[in-house]
N, C-alpha and C positions, 0 to 999 in steps of 0.2 A: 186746506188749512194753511195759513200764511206763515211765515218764520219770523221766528224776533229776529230783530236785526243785531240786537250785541249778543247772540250767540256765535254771529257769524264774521262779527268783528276781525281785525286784522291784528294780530297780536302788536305790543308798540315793537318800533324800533330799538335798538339797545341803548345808551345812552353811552358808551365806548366799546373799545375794541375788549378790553379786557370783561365787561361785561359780558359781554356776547361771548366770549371765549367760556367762559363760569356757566354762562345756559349751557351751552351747546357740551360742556363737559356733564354737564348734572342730566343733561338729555339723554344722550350715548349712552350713560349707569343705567338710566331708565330701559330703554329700549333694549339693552343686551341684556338685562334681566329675565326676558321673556313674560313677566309675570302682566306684560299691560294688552288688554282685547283689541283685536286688531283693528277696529274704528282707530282706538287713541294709537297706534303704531303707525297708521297710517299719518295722522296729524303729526306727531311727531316725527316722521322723516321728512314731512314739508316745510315744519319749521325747524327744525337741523339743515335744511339744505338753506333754508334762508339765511339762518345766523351764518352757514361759512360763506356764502357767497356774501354776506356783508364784514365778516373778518378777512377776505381775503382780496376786495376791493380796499379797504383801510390799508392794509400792508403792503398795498401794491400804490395807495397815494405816498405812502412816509418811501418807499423807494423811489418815488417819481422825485420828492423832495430833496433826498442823497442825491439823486444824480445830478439837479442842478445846481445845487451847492458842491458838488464834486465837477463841474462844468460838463455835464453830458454823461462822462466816464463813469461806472455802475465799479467802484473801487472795495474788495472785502475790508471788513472790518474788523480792525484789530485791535484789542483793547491795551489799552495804556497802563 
């Protein structure tokens, strides 16, 4: 028997960082809940590992961005 194809869809991308951060928190609730069948625990820790591996490529461009407006040097920040 063949599979639909949009069950198997790729979920979208998030559409920011902070986005992505609101899934992957409202995910985490989900999953330490215990209350979800291990099918969906399983989906859900593949797209948890999607969302931080995509919030933690974001946070690692906006540091690329500090350091060349900081000429190289990776300088802590301290607010004014």
């Amino acid at each position: 028997m063949a599979r639909n194809s949009s069950t198997t869809a790729a979920p979208p991308v998030p559409p920011s960082y902070e986005a992505a951060l609101e899934e992957l928190e409202t995910l985490v609730a989900r999953l330490e809940s215990g209350q979800l069948p291990l099918d969906q625990l399983l989906t859900g820790y593949q797209r948890g590992a999607e969302l931080l591996k995509f919030c933690r490529s974001r946070l690692e461009a906006v540091e690329n961005q500090i350091k060349v407006l900081e000429g190289n040097e990776l300088k802590p920040w301290a607010p004014q």
